[in-house]
Structures are given as C-alpha cells and as structure tokens.
C-alpha positions, -999 to +999 in steps of 0.1 A: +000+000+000+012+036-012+017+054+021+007+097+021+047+103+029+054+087-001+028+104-024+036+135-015+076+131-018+065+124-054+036+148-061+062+173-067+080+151-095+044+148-108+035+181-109+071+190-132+062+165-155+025+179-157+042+211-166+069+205-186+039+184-206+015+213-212+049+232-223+054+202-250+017+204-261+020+242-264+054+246-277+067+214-292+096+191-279+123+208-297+113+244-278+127+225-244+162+233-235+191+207-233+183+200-197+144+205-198+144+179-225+163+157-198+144+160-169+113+154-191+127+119-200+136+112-165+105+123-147+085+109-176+107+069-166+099+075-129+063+088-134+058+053-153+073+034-124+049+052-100+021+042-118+035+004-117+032+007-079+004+026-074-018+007-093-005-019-067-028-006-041-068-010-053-075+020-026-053+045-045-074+044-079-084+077-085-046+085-080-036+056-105-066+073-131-043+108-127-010+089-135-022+070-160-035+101-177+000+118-171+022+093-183+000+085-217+004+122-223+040+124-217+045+090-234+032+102-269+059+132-267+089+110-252+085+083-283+074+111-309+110+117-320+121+082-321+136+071-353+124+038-365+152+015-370+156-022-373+161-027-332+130-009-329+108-029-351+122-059-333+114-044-301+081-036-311+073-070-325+088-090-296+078-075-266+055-047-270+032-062-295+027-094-276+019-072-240-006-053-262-022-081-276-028-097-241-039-063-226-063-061-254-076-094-260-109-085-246-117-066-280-098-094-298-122-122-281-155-100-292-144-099-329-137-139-326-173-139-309-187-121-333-175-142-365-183-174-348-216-163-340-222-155-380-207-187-390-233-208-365-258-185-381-246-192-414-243-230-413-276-233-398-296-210-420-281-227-452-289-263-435-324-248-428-327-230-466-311-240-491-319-218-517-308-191-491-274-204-496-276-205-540-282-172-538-258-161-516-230-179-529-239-170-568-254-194-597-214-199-609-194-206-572-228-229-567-220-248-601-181-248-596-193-266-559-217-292-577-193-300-602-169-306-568-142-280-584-123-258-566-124-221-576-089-212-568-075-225-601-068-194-614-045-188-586-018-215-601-013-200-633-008-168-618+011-168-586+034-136-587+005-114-597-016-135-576+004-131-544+003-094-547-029-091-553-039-112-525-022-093-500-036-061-509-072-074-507-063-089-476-048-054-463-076-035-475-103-057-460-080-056-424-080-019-428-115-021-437-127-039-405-104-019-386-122+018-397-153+006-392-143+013-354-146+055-361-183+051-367-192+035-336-180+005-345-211-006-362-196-008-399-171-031-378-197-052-362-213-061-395-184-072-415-169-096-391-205-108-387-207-115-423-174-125-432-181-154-404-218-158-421-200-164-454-171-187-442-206-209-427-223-208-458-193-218-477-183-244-456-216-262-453-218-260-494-184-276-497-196-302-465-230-307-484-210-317-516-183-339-502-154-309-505-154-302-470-114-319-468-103-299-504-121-264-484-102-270-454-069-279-467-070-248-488-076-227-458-054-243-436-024-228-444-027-190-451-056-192-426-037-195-398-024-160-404-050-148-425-079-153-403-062-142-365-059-110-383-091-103-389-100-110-356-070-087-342-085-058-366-117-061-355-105-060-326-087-029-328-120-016-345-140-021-308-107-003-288-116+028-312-155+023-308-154+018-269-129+055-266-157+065-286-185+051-269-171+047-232-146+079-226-142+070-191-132+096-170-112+112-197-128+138-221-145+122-253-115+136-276-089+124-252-104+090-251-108+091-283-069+099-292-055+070-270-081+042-281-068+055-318-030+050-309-032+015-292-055+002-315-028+014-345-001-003-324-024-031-325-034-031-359+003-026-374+016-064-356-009-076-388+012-062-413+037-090-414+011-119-407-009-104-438+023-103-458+031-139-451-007-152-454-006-138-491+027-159-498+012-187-489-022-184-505-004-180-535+024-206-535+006-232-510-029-234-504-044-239-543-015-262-549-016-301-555+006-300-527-001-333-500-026-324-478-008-331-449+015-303-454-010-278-460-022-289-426+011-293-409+021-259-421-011-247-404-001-265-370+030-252-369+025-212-378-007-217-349+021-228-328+043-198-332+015-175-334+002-188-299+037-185-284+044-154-295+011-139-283+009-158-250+045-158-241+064-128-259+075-094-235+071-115-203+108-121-198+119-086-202+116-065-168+109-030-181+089-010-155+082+016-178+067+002-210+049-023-188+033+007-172+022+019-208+008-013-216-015-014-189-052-004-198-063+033-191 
C-alpha cells in the first residue's frame, strides 16, 4: 500500500512533469532546452514506475486514473522523435506487441465472438434453406461446388501477380474492418459478422457436396495468419469504438486519441502476418501439394502464433513500457 509520505515526496516530480507536458503540447519538444528535455525523459521513466506501484494498491485508484493520464500524455511526446530502426521494429514486435495483444484481448475475443456467432448462423440458415445459400454464394461458385471444383484455379497459373494481389485485398479488408471502429463500431460489427456468415455458408456447401477436406486444406495454411488477423483488426476496430462510446473519465477527444493510438499499435503487428498469409495463399494453399502439409504448415504457424502472443515481452523487466501497456 502507497503510504501519504510517499505520495507527497512524489507529487512534486508529478506536478514537473504535468508542466513540462503542457509546455510540450503548447510549444513542441524541440522548444525544451538541453536539460528540460532531460528531466522530461527522466520524470516521464519515474512517473511510469509510479504508476507500476500505485496501481499496486486497489484503494489508490483515482490517483492511478491521474498517473495513467499523465504518463499517456507524456508517453506520446517522449516516443514522438524516435527514429524507427531495425532494433525498434524488433522491439516492437517481440515485446511490446505481444503485451498489447494480451492487454487487449478482450476486444480481440468480441471480434472472434462475433464471426463465430455468424458462422453458427450461417451454417444453420443454409442447413435450414437452401436456396438461401444458392443465392448467396452466386449461380457460378454454386455450379463450380456441384461440379466438386475448386475455384482457386486461377491462382496457379498466376502466382506472382496473384500473391500481390492477394495481399492487398487482404490489407484492404484488415484496414476495412479496422475503420469501421470511427463510426461507432457498427460498420465493424457487420463485417466480421458477415465474413463469419460467409465462411458458414461456404463451408456447409463444400460439407454438403463432399469438398469439405479440399475447403479446409486450402484454408489451412494461409488461414492460420489470415484469419487471426481479422480477428486482431476487428479487434482494434471495438478499442476505437469503446474510446468513442465509453470515454471514461477522460474527455471524449482524449479518449478518443488514445483508443486511436493503441488500436494502431495493434493493428500494425498484422502487417507482417498479412504479408506472409498472401505468400502462402499464392504458392501453398491452391497447390496439389499433400494435404498433410497444408495442414502441418497450419499446425506449426498456430504454434508460433500462440507462443508469440501468450509468451512474448514477459521475460523482459521494463517498469516503464509495462506501465504503458497497462489499460487506461
């Protein structure tokens, strides 16, 4: 427990990071002088460690609420002038993006919720109608199915153009999903919904035709990256909607701006799972390649994927980006 002696030997390092803050917000970083810009680091590293410990002690909330507030202020300005280099990508992707994964999973598991709960619908509304499913799916994918073809031909006799094409639908439906979150999240809501509904109506057509094993094994591969980051985007669609929705105790704009910028952060780990997705849906999954390597392929990125989620940033001891991570 956080004792008063304690708090107020720090208020005052508080306070000098409040103002050297508003002076940033005002001025800009580069109006500090030499040793301004110092102490701002430094009060801005022990600030963060407060926070650590007083969010230690359940009594002292309202006091963790004003550090929190503090530190995410000073944090955007302290990283602002950064340059992005190689180490810092690694950094990023190794122990920050893992700690904000797991901080933000709640919005992950809702966007998994959600395009389960479209696929149930999916699968049982096609079960229930067919000819709801024929004119979903379109009178040629409906013929390609009855004729127990695959429609991903195409995808062999193209694969360089093919690869790059994939990848920028899949960005642009990621990004898609992921802006829906501005407008209340509702644009959001609906497409993982429906992208769900559609992977259930697929899925019972192929199951209903005896192409349930070809469907699966040409998903299996690029899905295991492909579909996680929907569900991550979507996920960082509802951090932007809830800021939106559920300011908090911050104002609307200020809840607003820092649902934004950890929702980016969480957006931007997709990039290189989307890049690697498209490979593989190019060069693996419509191949005549054994089956059980499609599958074992999927095993084994699910593996790495879970490991890195689950496991990554928890060996490194840094007060202050752990403070960061921590929700608002």
């Amino acid at each position: 427990m956080v004792s008063n002696g304690w708090i107020a030997a720090r208020r005052s390092d508080w306070e000098r990071l409040d103002t050297l803050t508003r002076d940033v917000e005002t001025r800009g970083l580069k109006t500090l002088p030499a040793h301004e810009l110092r102490d701002f680091g430094l009060l801005y590293r022990r600030a963060a460690a407060d926070l650590t410990a007083v969010r230690a002690d359940r009594t002292a909330q309202p006091l963790a609420d004003h550090l929190n507030r503090l530190v995410a202020r000073a944090h955007n300005h302290v990283y602002s002038g950064q340059r992005t280099s190689m180490l810092s990508v690694w950094r990023f992707l190794s122990v920050d993006y893992p700690r904000l994964f797991r901080r933000l999973w709640p919005y992950v598991a809702a966007s998994l919720a959600l395009c389960l709960l479209g696929a149930l619908l999916g699968t049982l509304e096609s079960i229930a109608r067919p000819q709801f499913m024929r004119a979903t799916l379109g009178p040629e994918m409906v013929a390609t199915i009855e004729r127990h073809e695959m429609w991903t031909k195409s995808v062999v006799s193209a694969k360089p153009q093919e690869s790059s094409a994939i990848m920028t639908n899949n960005i642009t439906v990621t990004f898609m999903v992921f802006a829906g979150g501005v407008v209340a999240g509702i644009p959001t809501i609906f497409m993982l919904f429906w992208n769900g509904m559609s992977v259930g109506i697929i899925a019972t057509a192929c199951k209903q035709h005896g192409m349930a094993l070809d469907l699966w094994s040409f998903v299996a591969a690029h899905g295991a990256l492909e579909l996680p980051s929907i569900f991550i985007a979507g996920g960082a669609g509802l951090r932007i909607a809830s800021g939106l929705l559920f300011p908090g105790s911050l104002s609307r704009r200020n809840a607003l701006a820092q649902a934004g910028s950890e929702a980016v952060r969480l957006l931007a780990g997709t990039i290189p799972m989307l890049f690697v997705a498209g490979i593989l849906e190019a060069f693996l999954s419509p191949t005549s390649a054994p089956r059980a390597v499609k599958f074992s392929v999927c095993a084994l990125l699910l593996t790495c994927l879970g490991y890195w989620l689950s496991e990554g940033g928890r060996s490194t001891n840094d007060g202050a980006q752990e403070a960061i991570a921590e929700p608002a």
